[in-house]
N, C-alpha and C positions, 0 to 999 in steps of 0.2 A: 948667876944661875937663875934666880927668881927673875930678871929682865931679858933670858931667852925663855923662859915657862911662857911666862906670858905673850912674848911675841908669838912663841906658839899657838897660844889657845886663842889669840885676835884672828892668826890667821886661817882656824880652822872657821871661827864664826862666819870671818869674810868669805870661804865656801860653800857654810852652809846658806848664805843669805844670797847669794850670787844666782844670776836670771840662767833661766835655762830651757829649754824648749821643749814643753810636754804636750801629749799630744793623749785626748781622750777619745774614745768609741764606744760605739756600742748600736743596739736597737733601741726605735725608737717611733710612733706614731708609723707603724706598718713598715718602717726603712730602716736605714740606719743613719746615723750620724759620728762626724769626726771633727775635732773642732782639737786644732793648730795652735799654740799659743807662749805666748816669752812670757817669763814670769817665775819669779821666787818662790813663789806658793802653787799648789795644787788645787783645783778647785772642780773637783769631780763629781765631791757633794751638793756644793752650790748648782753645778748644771743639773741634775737629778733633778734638784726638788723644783725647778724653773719648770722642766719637763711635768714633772706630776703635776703642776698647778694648770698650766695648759692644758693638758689632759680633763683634767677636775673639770673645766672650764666649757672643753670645745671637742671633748672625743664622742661622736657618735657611738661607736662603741662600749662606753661608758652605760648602764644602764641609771644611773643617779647623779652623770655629769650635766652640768648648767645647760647646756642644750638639749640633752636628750628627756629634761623635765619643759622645757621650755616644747619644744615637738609633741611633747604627749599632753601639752596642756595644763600641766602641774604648778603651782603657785612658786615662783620663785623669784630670787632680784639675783641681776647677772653679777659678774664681777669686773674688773679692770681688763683682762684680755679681753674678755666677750666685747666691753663696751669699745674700746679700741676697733678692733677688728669685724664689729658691726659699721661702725663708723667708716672705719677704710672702704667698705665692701659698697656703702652706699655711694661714695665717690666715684668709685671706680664701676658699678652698677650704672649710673646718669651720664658718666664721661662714654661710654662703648652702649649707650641707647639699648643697656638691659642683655649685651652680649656675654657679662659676668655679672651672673645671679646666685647669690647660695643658696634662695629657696627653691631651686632646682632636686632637694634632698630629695625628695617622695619619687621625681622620676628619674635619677640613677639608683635607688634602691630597685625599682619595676626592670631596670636594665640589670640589676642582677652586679653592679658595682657599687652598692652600701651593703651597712652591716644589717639588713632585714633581710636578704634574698629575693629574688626575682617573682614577680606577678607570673603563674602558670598562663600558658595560653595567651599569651601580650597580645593587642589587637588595636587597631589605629583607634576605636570608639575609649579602650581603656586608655589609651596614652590622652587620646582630647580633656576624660575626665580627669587624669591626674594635673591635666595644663590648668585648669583650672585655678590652682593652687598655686602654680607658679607666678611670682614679680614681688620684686623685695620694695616697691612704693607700695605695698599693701601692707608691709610692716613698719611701725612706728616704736621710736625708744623715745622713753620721758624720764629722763635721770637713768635709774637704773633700773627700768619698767619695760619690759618688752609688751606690744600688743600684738596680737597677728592673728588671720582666720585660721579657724580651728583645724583645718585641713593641711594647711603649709607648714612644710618642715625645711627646717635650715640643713645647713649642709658647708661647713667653713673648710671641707680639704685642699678647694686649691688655693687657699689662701693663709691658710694656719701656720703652714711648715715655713714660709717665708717669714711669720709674723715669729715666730720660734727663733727663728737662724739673729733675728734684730736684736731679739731679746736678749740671748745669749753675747752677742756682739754688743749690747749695752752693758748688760752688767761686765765684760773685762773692761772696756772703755772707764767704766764706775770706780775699778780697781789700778783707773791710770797705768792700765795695760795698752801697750802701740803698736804691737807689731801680732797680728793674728788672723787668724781661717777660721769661717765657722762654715760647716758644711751639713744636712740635713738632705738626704734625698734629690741630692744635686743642685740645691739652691743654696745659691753662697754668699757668704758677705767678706771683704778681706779689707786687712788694714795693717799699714805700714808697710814690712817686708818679710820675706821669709828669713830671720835670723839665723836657721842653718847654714844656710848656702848664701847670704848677703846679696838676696838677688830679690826682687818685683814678685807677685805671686803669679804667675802665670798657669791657667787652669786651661786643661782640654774641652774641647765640645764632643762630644760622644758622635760616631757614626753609627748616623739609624740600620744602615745595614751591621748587625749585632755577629753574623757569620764571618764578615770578613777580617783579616787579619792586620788589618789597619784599625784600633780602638777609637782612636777620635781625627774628625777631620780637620782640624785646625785647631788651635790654639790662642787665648785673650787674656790680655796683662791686667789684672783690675786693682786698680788704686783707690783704694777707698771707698772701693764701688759696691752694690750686689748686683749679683745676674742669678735669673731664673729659667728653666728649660719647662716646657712642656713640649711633648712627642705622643707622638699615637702608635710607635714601634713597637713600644714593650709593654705596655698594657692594654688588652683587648681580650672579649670573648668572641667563642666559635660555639654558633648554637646548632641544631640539632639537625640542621641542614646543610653545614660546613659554611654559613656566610659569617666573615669575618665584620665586627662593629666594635666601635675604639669607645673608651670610656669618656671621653669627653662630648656630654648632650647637648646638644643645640637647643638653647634658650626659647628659639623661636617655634619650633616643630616638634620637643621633645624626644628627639631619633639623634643616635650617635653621629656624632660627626662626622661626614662624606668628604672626604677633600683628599688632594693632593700634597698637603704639608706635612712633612713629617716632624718636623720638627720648632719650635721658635724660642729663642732666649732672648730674652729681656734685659738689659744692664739699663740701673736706673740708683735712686741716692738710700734707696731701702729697699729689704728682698720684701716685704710684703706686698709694693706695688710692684715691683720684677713678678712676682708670682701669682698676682690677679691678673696683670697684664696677657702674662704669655699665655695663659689659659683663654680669654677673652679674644686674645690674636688668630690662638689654633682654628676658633670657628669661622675665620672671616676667609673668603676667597682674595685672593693676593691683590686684585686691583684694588679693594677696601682697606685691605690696608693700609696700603702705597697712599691711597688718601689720608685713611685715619694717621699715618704718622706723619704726614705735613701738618697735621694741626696739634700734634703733639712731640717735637725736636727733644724733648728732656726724656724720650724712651730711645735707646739704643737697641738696634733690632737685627738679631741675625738667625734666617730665616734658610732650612734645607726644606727641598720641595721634588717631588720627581715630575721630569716631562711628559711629555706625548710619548716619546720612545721610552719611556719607564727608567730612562737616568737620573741621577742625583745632581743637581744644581743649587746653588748658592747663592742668597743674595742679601746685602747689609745696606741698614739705612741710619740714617742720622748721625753717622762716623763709628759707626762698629765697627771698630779697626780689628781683625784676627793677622793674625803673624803668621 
């Protein structure tokens, strides 16, 4: 009797200890996030408070976050995200010759896409004076010392959420977890397999046309990889003259980006450069590209664009294999 108690009570252990696929959501830095993962333990708490640190860190929105005293000129020493993701931002700034810049803050606030709201009456002399302020070699870190003109304001959104999605995908890695999805605003990081279904993770590309009944137009296996999207489909304003301009500002001109691209994703060996990247891609006209990714093979690029007759065309460079 006492040698089936006990087999019993072993073998309830071995189910409660037994891996099994949970899967957490929520909102999160303006979006949402979902994040996939095999494992015995729950760890819903641990992502929060990664989330809140980040936030503490790098949410403009924040009015007493490390950046937003850092912006208004207040005495502060950054923290570990900041200094990371300043870091990345300067790479990825000197690599695209200032095509991704985050002290661009001050003129997407004036565009009415940060959390100040829009300059009444914009006018090309006010956007010249906001340029002014613009170019992240005008800012320096010394340990953990930011210096920068009094006028330039940071601005880490196209860069953060990627740098989030890593983080997240680091600490399950840290808990010798192998098989997971971290998702954040459509920037992904995947590792191992889906243990559901014993199958590769294969993720959709969203079709920029958002009306049609087709949700994505192809489809890409990622092993170990992250991919990032930026599109100018779903976020844009219409001002007061019905002219449509997408939130992604051109570094060079300080005026929403003009182009034909609707779209670009990045797969690359972390989402933070997936997600500087494809931001930095959206501004460039297609032949620059096409150059810029011959001198760079370690970005995987796939790229919707409309033509002349306003059709949807596709094109992949560096082995963006989609299925």
């Amino acid at each position: 009797m006492k040698k089936t108690i006990l087999l019993i009570f072993l073998g309830l252990i071995s189910c409660e200890n037994s891996l099994k696929q949970h899967r957490s959501s929520g909102a999160i830095f303006g979006t949402t996030y979902s994040v996939i993962y095999e494992s015995k333990d729950d760890f819903q708490l641990e992502f929060e408070n990664i989330f809140n640190a980040i936030n503490r860190s790098m949410s403009t929105y924040i009015p007493n976050s490390i950046i937003s005293k850092v912006n208004t000129n207040r005495s502060t020493t950054i923290d570990a995200h900041f200094k990371t993701v300043f870091e990345g931002s300067k790479q990825i700034f000197e690599a695209t010759e200032g095509r991704f810049d985050p002290t661009i803050g001050a003129v997407v606030n004036a565009w009415d896409f940060g959390p100040e709201g829009k300059i009444e009456q914009l006018d090309s002399l006010k956007i010249k004076d906001l340029m002014q302020s613009v170019g992240l070699d005008k800012v320096t870190l010394d340990g953990f010392q930011i210096t920068k003109p009094i006028a330039t304001k940071l601005d880490f959104n196209a860069i953060a959420k990627g740098y989030a999605v890593d983080k997240i995908a680091d600490f399950l890695s840290s808990k010798n977890e192998s098989n997971f999805l971290v998702e954040i605003g459509g920037e992904i990081v995947c590792r191992g397999i889906n243990s559901k279904k014993n199958t590769p993770w294969d993720i959709g590309i969203q079709n920029p046309n958002l009306e049609s009944e087709i949700p994505f137009l192809d489809t890409v296996v990622l092993n170990d990889e992250a991919m990032a999207t930026s599109g100018t489909y779903r976020k844009f304003k219409i001002d007061e003259n019905g002219r449509r301009y997408t939130h992604i500002i051109d570094t060079n001109t300080g005026y929403p980006s003009r182009t034909n691209i609707l779209s670009v994703s990045v797969i690359a060996q972390n989402c933070m450069t997936a997600d500087a990247y494809a931001t930095a891609l959206q501004t460039m006209p297609m032949n620059r590209i096409s150059k810029f990714l011959l001198a760079h093979t370690e970005l995987k690029v796939f790229i919707v664009f409309e033509n002349e007759n306003k059709e949807l065309e596709l094109k992949s460079f560096n082995g963006f294999q989609s299925n």
